[in-house]
ROMI-524765 format. One record per atom (N, C-alpha, C, O): residue in three letters; x, y, z. Coordinates in steps of 0.02 Angstrom, whole numbers, plus 32768, in hexadecimal, padded with zeros to 4 digits. Example, Ala and Ser with C-alpha at 12.3 -4.5 7.8 and 13.67 -1.06 7.14 Angstrom:
2
ALA82947EE48186 ALA82677F1F8186 ALA82947F5B8186 ALA82C87F5A81A7 SER82827F908162 SER82AC7FCB8165 SER82858002818A SER829E80398192 
//
This chain:
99
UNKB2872DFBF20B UNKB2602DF6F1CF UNKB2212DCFF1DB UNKB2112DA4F205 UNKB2052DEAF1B0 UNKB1B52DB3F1C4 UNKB1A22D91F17A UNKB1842DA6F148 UNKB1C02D57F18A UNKB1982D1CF143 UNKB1692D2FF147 UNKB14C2D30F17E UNKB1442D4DF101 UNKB1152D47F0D4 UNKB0C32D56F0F8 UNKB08C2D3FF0E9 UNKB0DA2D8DF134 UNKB0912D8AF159 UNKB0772DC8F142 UNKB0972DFDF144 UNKB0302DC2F127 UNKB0272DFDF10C UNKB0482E21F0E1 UNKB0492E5FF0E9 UNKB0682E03F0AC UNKB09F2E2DF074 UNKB0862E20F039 UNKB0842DEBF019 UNKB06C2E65F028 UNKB0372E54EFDC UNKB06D2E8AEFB4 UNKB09C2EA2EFD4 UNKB0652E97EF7C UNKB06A2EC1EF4E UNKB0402EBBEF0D UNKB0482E8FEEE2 UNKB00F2EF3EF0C UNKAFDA2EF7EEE9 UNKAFDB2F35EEC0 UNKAFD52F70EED0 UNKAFE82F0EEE77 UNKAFE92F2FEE2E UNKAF972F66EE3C UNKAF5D2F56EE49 UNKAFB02F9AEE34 UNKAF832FD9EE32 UNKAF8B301BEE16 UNKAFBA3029EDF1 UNKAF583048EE2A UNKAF6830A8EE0E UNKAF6630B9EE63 UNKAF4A30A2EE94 UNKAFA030FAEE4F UNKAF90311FEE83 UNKAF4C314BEE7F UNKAF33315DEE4A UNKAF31315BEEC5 UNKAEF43184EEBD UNKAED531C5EEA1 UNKAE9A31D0EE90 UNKAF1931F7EE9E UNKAF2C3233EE8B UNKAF2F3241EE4E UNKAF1C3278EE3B UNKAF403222EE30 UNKAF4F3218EDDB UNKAF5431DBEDB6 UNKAF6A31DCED7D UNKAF4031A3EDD4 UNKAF443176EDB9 UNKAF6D314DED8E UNKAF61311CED6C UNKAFA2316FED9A UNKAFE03167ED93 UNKAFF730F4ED95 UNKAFE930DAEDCB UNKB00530DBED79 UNKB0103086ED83 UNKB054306EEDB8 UNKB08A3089EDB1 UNKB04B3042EDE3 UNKB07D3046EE0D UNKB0592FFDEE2E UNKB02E2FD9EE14 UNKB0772FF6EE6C UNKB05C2FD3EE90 UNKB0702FE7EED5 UNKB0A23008EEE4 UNKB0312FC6EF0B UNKB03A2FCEEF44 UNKB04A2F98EF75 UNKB02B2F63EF75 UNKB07A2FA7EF9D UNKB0A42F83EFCE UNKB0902F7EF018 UNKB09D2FA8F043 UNKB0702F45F020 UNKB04C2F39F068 UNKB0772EFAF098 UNKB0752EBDF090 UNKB09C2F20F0C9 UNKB0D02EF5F0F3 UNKB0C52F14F13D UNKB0B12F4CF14C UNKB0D82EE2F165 UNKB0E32F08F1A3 UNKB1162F32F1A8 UNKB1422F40F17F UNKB10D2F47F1E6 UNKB1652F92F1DB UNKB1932F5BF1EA UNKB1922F28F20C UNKB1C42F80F1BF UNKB2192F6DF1CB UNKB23A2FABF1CC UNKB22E2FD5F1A0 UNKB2642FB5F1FB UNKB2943006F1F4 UNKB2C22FE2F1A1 UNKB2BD3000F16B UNKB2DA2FBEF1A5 UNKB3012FA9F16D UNKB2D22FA8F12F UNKB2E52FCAF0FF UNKB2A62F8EF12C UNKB27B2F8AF0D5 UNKB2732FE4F0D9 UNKB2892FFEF0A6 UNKB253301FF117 UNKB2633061F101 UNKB28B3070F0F2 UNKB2823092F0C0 UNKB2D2306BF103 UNKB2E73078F0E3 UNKB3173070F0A6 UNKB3443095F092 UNKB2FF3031F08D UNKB3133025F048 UNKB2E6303DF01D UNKB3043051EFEB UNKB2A23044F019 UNKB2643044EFF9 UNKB26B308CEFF0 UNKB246309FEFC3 UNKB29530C8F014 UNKB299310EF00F UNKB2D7310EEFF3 UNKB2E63147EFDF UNKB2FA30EEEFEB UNKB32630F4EFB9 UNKB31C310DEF5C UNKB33C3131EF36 UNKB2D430DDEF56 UNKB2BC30F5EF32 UNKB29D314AEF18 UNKB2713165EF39 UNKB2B33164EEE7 UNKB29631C1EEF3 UNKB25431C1EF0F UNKB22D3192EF12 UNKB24B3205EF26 UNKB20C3208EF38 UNKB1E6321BEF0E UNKB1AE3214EF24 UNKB1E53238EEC9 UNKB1AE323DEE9D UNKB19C3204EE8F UNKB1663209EE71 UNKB1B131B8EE97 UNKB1A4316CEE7C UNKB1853157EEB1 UNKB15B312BEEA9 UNKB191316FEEF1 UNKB1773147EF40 UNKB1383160EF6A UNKB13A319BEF58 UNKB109315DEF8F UNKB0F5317DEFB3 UNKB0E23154EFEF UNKB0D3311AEFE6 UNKB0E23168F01C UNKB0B5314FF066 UNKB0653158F055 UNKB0543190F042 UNKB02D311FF05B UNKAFF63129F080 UNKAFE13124F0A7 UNKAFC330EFF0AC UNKAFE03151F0E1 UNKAFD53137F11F UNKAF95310CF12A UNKAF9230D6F148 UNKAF64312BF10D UNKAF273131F114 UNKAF0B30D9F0FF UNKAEDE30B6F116 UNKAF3F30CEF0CB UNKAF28307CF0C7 UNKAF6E3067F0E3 UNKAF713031F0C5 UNKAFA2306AF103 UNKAFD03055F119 UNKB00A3026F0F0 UNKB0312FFDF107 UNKB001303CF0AC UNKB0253026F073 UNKB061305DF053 UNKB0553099F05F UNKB0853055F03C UNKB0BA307EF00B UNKB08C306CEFC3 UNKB0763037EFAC UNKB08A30BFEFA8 UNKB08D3097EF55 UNKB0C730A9EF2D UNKB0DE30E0EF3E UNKB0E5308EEEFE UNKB1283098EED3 UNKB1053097EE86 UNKB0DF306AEE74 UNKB11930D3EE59 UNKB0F830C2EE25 UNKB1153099EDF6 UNKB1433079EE10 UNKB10F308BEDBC UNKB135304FED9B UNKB16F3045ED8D UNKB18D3010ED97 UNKB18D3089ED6B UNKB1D7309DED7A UNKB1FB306EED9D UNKB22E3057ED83 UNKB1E73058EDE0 UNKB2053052EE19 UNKB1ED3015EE39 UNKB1F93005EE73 UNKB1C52FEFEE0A UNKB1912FBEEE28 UNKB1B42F89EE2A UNKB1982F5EEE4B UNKB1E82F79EE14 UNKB2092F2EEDFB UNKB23B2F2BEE44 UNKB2512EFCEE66 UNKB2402F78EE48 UNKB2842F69EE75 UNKB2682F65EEB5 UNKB27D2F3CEEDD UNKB22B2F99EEC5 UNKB2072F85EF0A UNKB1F52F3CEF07 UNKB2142F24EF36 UNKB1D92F13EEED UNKB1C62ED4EEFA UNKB1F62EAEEF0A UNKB1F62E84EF37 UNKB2372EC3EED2 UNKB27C2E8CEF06 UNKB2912E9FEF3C UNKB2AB2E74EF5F UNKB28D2EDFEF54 UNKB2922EF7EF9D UNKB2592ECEEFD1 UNKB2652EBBF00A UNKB22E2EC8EFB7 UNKB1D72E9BEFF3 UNKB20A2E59EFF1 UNKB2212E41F025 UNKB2192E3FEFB0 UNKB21C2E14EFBE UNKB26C2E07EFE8 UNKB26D2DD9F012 UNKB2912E1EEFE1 UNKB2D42E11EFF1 UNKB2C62E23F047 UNKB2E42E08F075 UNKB2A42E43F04B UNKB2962E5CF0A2 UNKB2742E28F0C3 UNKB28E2E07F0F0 UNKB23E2E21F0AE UNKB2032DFBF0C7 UNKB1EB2DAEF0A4 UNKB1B62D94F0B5 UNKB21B2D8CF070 UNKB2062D4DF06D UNKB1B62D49F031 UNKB1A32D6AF001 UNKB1A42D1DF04D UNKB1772CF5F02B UNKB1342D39F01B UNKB10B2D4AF045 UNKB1382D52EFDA UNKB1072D8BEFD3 UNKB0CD2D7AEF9C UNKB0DC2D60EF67 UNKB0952D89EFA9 UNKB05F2D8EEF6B UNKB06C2DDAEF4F UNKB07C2E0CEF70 UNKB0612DD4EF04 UNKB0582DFAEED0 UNKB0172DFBEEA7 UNKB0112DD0EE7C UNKAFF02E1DEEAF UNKAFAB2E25EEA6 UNKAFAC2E46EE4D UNKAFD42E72EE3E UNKAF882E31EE27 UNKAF7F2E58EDDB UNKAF362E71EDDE UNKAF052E64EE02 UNKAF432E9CEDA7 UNKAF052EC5EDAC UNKAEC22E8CED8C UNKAE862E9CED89 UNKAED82E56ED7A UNKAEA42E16ED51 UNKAE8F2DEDED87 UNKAE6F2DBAED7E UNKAEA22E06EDC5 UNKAE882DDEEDEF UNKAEB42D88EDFB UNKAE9A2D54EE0F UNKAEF12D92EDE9 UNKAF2D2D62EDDF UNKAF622D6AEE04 UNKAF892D98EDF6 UNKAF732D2FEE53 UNKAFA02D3CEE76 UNKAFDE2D2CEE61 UNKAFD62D07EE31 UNKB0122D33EE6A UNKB05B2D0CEE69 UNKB07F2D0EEEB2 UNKB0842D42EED3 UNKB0992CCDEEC7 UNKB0C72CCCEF04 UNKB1062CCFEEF9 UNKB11A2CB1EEC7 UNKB1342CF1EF1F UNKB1782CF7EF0A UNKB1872CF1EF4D UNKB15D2CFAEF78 UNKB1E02CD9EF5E UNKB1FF2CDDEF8C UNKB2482CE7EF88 UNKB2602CE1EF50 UNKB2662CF2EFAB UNKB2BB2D05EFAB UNKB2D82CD3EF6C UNKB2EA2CECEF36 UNKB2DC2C7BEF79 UNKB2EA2C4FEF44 UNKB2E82C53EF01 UNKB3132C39EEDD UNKB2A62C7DEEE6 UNKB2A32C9AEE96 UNKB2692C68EE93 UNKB2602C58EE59 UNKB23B2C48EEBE UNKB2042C17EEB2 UNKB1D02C4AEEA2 UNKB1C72C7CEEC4 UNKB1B12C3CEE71 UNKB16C2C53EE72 UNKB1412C19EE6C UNKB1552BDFEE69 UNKB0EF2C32EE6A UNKB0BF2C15EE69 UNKB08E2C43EE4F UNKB0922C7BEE68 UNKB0532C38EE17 UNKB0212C5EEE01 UNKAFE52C4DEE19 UNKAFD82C13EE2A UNKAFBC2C7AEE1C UNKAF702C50EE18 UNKAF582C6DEE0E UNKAF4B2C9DEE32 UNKAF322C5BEDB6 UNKAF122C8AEDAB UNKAEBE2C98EDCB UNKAEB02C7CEDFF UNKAE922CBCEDB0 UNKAE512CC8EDC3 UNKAE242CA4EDAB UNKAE142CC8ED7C UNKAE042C79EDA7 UNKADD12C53ED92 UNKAD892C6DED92 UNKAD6E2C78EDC8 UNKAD632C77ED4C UNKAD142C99ED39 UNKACF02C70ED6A UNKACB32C75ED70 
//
């Protein structure tokens, strides 16, 4: 597992339809694939192209406890420009964006 390196999940639309979801930026794990495809595939997709999964909302609560249950200490990005830290323990931390 890799504590918290590079593990964002960022509240977004997919590109195609704009559809609300968020996207999942981790290094590879054979294990987070395949839990994260557990999920259907009308809810999941691969981008290669930015090297992220997106999951649409449906499915968003449960991918994030998957980042986090895999990979530890994760940022959660909002669309307000407002982070939150989470980790395995149930700790969070906010911060919001300042004008």
């Amino acid at each position: 597992m890799s504590e918290g390196r590079n593990v964002r999940v960022e509240h977004g639309h997919h590109p195609r339809d704009n559809g609300p979801g968020v996207w999942i930026h981790t290094p590879y794990s054979e294990e987070f694939v395949k839990e994260i495809k557990r999920i259907p595939s009308w809810y999941r997709a691969w981008a290669g192209e930015d090297s992220a999964w997106f999951v649409r909302e449906e499915y968003a609560a449960q991918a994030t406890a998957l980042v986090i249950h895999h990979y530890g200490e994760t940022i959660i990005a909002y669309p307000d420009g407002s982070e939150e830290y989470r980790d395995r323990s149930g700790a969070t931390a906010r911060q919001e964006r300042l004008l």
